[in-house]
Structures are given as structure tokens and as C-alpha cells.
MIDO-760307 format. One record per residue (C-alpha): y negated, x, z negated; residue number from 1; residue in one letter. Coordinates in steps of 0.001 Angstrom, whole numbers, padded with zeros to 6 digits. Layout:
+---------+---------+---------+-----+---------+
!       y !       x !       z ! num ! residuo !
+---------+---------+---------+-----+---------+
!       Y !       X !       Z ! NUM !       A !
...
+---------+---------+---------+-----+---------+
REM end
This chain:
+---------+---------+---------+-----+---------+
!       y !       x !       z ! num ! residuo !
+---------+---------+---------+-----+---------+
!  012074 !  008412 !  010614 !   1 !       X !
!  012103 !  011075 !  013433 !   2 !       X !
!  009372 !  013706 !  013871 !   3 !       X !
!  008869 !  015450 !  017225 !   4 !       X !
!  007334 !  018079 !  019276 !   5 !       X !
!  005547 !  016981 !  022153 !   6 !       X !
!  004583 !  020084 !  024603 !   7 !       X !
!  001596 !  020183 !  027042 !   8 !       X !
!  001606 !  020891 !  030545 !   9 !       X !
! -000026 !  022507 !  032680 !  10 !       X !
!  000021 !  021836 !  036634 !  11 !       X !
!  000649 !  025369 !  038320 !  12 !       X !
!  000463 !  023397 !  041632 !  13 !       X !
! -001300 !  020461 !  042338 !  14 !       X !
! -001984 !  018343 !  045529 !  15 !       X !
! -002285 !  014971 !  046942 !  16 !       X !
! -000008 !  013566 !  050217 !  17 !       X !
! -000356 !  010390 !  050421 !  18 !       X !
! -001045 !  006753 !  048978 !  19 !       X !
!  001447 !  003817 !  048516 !  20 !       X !
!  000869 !  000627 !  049353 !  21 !       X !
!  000424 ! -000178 !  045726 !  22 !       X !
! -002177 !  001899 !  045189 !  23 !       X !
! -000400 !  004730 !  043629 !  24 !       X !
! -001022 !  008195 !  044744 !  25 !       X !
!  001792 !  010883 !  046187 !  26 !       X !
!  001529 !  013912 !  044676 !  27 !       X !
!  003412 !  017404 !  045410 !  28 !       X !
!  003066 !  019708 !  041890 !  29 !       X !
!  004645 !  022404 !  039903 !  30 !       X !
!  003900 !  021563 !  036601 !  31 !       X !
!  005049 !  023970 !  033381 !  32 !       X !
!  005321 !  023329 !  030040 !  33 !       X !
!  003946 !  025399 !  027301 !  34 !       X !
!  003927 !  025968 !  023688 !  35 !       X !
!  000654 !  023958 !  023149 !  36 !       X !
!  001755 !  020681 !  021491 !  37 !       X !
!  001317 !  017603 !  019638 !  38 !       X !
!  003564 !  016524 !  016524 !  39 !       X !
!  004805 !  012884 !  016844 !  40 !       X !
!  006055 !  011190 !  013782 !  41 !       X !
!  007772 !  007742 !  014854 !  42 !       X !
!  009582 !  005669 !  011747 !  43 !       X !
!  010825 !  002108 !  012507 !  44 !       X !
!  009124 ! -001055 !  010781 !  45 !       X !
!  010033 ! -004892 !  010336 !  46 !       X !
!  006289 ! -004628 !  011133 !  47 !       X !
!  004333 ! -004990 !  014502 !  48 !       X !
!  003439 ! -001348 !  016436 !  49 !       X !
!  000965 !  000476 !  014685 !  50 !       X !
! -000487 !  004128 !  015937 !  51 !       X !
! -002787 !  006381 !  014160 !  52 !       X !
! -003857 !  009733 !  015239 !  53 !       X !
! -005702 !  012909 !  013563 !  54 !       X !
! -007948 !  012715 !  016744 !  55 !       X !
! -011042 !  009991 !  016136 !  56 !       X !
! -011585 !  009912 !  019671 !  57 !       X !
! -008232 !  008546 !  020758 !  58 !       X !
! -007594 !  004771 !  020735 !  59 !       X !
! -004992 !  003648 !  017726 !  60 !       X !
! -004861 ! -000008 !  018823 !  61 !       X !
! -002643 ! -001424 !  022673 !  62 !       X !
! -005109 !  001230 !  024404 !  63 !       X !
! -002715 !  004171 !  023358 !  64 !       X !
! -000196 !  005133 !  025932 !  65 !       X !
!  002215 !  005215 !  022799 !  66 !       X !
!  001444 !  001847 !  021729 !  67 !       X !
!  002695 !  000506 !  025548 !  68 !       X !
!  005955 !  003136 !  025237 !  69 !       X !
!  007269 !  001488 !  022136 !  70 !       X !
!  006622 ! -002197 !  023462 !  71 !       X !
!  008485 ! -001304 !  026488 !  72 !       X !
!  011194 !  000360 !  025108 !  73 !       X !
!  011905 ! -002538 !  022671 !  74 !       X !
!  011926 ! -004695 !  025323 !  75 !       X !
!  014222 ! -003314 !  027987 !  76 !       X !
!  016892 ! -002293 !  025053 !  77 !       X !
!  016665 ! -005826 !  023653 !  78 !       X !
!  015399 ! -004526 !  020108 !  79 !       X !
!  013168 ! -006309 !  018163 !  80 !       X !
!  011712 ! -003662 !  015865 !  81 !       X !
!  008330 ! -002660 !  015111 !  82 !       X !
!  007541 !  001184 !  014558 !  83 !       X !
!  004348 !  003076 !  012768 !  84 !       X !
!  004006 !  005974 !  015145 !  85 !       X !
!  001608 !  008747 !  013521 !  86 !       X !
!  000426 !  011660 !  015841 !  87 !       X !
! -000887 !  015514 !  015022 !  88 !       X !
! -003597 !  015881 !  018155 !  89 !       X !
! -003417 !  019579 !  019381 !  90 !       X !
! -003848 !  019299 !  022667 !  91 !       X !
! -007402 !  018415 !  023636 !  92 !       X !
! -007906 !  015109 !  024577 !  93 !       X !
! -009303 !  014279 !  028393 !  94 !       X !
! -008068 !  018068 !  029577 !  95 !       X !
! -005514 !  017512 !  031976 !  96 !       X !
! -002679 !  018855 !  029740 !  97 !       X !
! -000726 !  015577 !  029573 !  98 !       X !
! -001599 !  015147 !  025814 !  99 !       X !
! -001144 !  011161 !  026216 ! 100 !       X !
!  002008 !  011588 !  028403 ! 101 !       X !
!  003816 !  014041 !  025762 ! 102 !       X !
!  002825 !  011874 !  022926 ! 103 !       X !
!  004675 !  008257 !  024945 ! 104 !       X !
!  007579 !  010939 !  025920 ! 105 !       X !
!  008492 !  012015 !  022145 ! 106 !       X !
!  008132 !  008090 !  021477 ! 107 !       X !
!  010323 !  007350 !  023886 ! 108 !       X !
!  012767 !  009957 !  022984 ! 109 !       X !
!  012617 !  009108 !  019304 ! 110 !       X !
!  012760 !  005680 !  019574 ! 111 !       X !
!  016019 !  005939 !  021715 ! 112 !       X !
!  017734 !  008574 !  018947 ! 113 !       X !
!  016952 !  006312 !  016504 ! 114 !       X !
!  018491 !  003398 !  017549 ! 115 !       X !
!  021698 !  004965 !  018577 ! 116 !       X !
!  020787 !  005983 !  022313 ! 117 !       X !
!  021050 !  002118 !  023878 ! 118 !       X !
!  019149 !  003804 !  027068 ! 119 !       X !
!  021002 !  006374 !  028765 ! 120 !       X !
!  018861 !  009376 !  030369 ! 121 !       X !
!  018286 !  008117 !  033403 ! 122 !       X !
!  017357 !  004807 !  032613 ! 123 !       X !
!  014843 !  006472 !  029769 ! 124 !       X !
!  013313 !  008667 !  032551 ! 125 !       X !
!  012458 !  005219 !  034922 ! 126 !       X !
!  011470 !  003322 !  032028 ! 127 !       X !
!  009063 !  006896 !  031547 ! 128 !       X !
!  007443 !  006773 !  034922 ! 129 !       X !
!  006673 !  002878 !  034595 ! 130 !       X !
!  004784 !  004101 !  031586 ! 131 !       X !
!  002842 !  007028 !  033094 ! 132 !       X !
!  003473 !  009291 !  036255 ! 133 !       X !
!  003477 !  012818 !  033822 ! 134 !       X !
!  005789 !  011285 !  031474 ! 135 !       X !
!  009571 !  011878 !  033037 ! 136 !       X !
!  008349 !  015465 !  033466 ! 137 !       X !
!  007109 !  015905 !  029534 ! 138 !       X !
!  010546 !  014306 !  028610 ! 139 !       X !
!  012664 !  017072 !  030206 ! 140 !       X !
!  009965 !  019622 !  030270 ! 141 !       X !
!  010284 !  023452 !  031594 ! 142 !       X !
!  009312 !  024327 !  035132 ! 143 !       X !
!  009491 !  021953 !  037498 ! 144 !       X !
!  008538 !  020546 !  041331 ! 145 !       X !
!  007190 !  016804 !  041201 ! 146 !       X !
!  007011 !  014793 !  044270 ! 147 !       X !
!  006324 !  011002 !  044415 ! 148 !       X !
!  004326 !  009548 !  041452 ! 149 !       X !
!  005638 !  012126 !  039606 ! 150 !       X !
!  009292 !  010886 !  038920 ! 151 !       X !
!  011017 !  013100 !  041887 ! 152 !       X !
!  011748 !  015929 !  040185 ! 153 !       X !
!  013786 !  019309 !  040624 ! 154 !       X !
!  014217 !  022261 !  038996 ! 155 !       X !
!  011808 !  025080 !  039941 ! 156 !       X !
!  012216 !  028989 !  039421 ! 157 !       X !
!  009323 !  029474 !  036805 ! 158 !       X !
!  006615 !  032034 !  037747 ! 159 !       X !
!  006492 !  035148 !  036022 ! 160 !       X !
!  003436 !  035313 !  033755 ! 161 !       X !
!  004247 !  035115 !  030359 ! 162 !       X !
!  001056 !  033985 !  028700 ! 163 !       X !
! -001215 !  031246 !  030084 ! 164 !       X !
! -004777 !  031073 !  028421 ! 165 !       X !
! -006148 !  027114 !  028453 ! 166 !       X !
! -010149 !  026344 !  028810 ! 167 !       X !
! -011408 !  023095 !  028002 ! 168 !       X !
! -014925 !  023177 !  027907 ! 169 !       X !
! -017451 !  020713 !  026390 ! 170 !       X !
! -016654 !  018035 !  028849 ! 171 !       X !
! -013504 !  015973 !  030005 ! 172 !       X !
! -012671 !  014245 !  033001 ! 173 !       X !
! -011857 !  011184 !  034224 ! 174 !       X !
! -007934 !  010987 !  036033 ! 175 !       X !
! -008808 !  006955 !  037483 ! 176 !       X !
! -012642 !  008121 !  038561 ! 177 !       X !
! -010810 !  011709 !  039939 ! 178 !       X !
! -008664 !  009769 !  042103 ! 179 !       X !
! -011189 !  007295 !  043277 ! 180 !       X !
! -013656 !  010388 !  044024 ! 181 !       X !
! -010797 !  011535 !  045947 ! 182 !       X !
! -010510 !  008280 !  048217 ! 183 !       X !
! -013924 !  008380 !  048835 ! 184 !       X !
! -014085 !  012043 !  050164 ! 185 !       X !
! -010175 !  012972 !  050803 ! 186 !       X !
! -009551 !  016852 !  050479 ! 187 !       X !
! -007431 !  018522 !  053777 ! 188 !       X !
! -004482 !  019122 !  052488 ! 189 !       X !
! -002833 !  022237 !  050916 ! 190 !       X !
!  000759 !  023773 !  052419 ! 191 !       X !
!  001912 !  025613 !  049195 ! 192 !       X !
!  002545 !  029025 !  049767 ! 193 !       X !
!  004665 !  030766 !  047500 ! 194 !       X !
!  003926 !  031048 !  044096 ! 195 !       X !
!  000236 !  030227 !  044528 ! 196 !       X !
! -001861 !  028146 !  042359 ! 197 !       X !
! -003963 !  025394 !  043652 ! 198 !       X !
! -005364 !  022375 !  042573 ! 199 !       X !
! -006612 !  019277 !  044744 ! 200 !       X !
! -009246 !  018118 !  042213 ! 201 !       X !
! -011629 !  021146 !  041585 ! 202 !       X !
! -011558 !  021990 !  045109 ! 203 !       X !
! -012525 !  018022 !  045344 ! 204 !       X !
! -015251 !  018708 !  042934 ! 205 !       X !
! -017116 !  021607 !  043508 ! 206 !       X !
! -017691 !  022097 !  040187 ! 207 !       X !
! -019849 !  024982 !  039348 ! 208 !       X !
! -018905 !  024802 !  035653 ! 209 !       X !
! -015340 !  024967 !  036101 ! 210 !       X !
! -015456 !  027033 !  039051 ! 211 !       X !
! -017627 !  029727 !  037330 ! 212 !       X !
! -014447 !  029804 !  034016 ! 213 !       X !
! -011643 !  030164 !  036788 ! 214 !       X !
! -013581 !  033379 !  038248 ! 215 !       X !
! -014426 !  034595 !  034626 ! 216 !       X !
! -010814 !  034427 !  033707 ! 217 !       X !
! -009903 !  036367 !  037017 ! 218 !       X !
! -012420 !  039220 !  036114 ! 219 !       X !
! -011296 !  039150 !  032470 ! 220 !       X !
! -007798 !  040367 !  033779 ! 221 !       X !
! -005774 !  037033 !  034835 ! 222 !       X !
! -003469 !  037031 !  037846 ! 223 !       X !
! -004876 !  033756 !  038642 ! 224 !       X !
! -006465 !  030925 !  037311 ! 225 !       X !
! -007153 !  026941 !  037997 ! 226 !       X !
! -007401 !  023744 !  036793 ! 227 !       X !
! -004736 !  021279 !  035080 ! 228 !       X !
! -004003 !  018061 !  036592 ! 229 !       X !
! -007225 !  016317 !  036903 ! 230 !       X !
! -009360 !  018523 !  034675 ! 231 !       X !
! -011427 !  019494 !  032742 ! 232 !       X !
! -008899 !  022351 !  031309 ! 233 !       X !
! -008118 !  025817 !  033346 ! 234 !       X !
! -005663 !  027794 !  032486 ! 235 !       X !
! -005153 !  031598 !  033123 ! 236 !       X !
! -001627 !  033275 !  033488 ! 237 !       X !
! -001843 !  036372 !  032006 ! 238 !       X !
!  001206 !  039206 !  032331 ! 239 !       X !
!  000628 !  040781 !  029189 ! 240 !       X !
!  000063 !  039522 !  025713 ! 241 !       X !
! -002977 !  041745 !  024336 ! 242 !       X !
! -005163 !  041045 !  027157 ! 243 !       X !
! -004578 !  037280 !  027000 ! 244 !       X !
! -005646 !  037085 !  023358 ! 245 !       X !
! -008573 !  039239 !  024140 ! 246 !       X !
! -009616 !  037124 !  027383 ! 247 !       X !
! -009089 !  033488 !  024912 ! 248 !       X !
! -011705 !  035083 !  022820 ! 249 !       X !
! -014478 !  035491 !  025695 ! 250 !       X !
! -014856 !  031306 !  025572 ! 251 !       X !
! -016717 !  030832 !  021893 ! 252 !       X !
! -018460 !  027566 !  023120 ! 253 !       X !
! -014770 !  025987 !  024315 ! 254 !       X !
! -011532 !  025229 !  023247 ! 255 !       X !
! -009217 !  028486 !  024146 ! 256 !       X !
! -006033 !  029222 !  023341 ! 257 !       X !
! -002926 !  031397 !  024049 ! 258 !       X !
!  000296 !  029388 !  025145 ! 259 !       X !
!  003661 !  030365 !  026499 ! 260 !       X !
!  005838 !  028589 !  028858 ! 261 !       X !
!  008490 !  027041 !  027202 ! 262 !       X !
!  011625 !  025791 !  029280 ! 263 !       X !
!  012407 !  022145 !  028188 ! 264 !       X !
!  010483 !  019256 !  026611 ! 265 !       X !
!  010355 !  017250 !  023384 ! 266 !       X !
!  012448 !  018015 !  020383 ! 267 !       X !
!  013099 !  016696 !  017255 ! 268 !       X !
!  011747 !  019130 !  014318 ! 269 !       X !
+---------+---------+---------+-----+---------+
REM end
């Protein structure tokens, strides 16, 4: 049995370039991880896959990201295994934060310690991206530039803040309806400019909601704000420690919380 920490993300950066011919988007984003995480718990079975979660609203049946990591990691190292994979939700659910991503990463990573490392890195990051575009990134984790679906990645010099505050309000998003709201009404797109933070989808939505939390966050002292991946969270980087925690506190009716960047990804406790 293995347990492991499995760290959020939050997209710094965040814009669209172009469309394969498969359907899959191009992205360009800076995504960083932070101290926000879930605890996976993976311990192998002579049993079939089985995931539960503390979180009633995520699925614990072939529906979980986690439940598809194990199966293909059996199958491409030629094991034939079960595992019971038990996961400590911290990270909201439908926020943007790559929640589901971590989660498939730490199985992934604990799956492959456990059974002696048959996958070598690289072939454990590919055999990530077939699972999900965010989860090669929450493998490795810190600060990174993502091009492609996600799997081109390089090492980026992390911004300065060193506090981010994350919003989720009472709502979530959709990342498949984002994407096809997107194709329907594509968004000009952004040149990154410096260390600026930008994201495709809430300029896509026009979302007075999340629009009115970015500027709140900006007036309660942040250097910047915006929205995570495909939403609904925002985050806030914040310079200074004392007026983060008092800024997390202005959000009663949401989920708030103070992170820091952290500069890899999952670990085993």
C-alpha cells in the first residue's frame, strides 16, 4: 500500500492555438502547482479496480479518471493486478484545479513504485497524457509552460507571488461544454506578455459572476487575479501572507483558501 499527495494546479496562463485533426485542442499555458491537494491511498488487490472517494459527488465506478489510470497502466506493463484506490477530496470538484488529473497522476505514480518501476518516466508521462491532457504536468508538478495537449512541457521561471488565494463559488463548470462554447464563438487570440495572467475561457464567457470575484480580489490587495483552466475557480496571487489570509476571508458564501506554490508534483507520504 502507497499513500500519496496529489497537488492542484492552477493555470497562471491560459490560451487556445489551435485544433487537431482529432478533435483535440492546442493549448499554450503556464500552469503552477500549489499546496492545495488531495491524499491518494492506492493498495494492490487480486480483486477488480475499485475507487471510493470522501467526495459524494464524484463518480467511484469506470467514470473516475482513476479508475481508467489503473486499467491502463496494468495493461501497457503487462500486470494483471487489481487495486482499491481510496481518495481524500480537497480540492473542489468541477473548479479547474486539476483535482481529477492529480488524483490519476498519484495513481499512476503509485502504481508504478509499487510494482518495481516496469514504466520508465517517460513512458509514464505518455501513458499520462493518453489519460488526460493536465496529467503529465500534475506528475512532475512545479512551474511550468505547456504547449500541445498539454504533454509539451518545459521548465518555466515561477512568478514571484508567494501566496495564491483560490475562489470557487457555488457553481462549477463544464471543461467539454467550455471547449465546445469556444468552437462556437472562437476568442482572438492572446500573445503572452511577460508574466501576465490571462485566461481564454472567462474572457470566452463574460461571466459577470466570476468577473465581479477577479476585480474584488484586485481591490482586496492582489497583484492579479483570474480564472483556472476552464473554471469556475479564480485564484489571486498575493505578495504577502497577512493580506492573503485576510482577502480568503472576504468570500463566506465560497470555497477560499490560502495556497502556496510548491515546485514539484506527487509524493509519497
Amino acid at each position: 500500500m502507497i499513500t500519496l499527495t496529489a497537488y492542484a494546479k492552477i493555470n497562471l496562463f491560459l490560451d487556445i492555438t489551435g485544433k487537431r485533426g482529432d478533435g483535440y485542442h492546442l493549448l499554450e499555458t503556464v500552469m503552477q502547482s500549489i499546496d492545495l491537494a488531495d491524499i491518494v491511498t492506492v493498495e494492490p488487490t487480486d480483486r477488480r479496480i475499485t475507487v471510493s472517494c470522501s467526495d459524494p459527488t464524484v463518480p467511484e465506478n469506470e467514470g473516475n479518471i482513476c479508475f481508467k489510470a489503473a486499467e491502463e497502466f496494468f495493461a501497457l506493463a503487462g500486470i494483471k493486478s487489481g487495486a482499491d484506490i481510496r481518495i481524500e477530496k480537497r480540492i473542489p470538484h468541477g473548479a479547474g484545479l486539476g483535482g481529477g488529473s492529480a488524483d490519476a497522476a498519484a495513481v499512476l505514480r503509485g502504481l508504478n513504485i509499487l510494482f518495481g518501476e516496469p514504466l520508465d518516466e517517460n513512458t509514464l508521462l505518455e501513458l499520462g497524457a493518453k489519460i488526460g491532457a493536465d496529467v503529465p504536468f500534475c506528475m512532475v508538478g512545479g512551474t511550468k509552460i505547456c504547449r500541445g495537449i498539454g504533454e509539451e512541457m518545459a521548465d518555466e521561471t515561477p512568478y514571484t507571488h508567494t501566496h495564491y488565494i483560490i475562489v470557487k463559488p457555488g457553481f462549477g463548470c463544464n471543461t467539454k461544454a467550455a471547449y465546445q462554447k469556444y468552437d462556437s464563438a472562437p476568442v482572438t487570440r492572446r500573445e503572452r506578455r511577460g508574466n501576465e495572467f490571462y485566461n481564454v475561457f472567462r474572457a470566452l464567457y463574460n461571466n459577470e459572476h466570476l468577473d465581479a470575484i477577479v476585480q474584488k480580489l484586485i481591490e482586496l490587495g492582489a497583484d492579479g487575479a483570474e480564472l483556472t483552466g476552464s473554471g469556475s475557480a479564480i485564484f489571486g496571487a498575493f505578495s504577502d501572507e497577512k493580506a492573503a489570509a485576510d482577502a480568503a476571508r472576504e468570500f463566506p458564501d465560497c470555497f477560499s483558501a490560502v495556497c502556496k506554490p510548491v515546485s514539484h508534483g506527487i509524493i509519497a507520504i
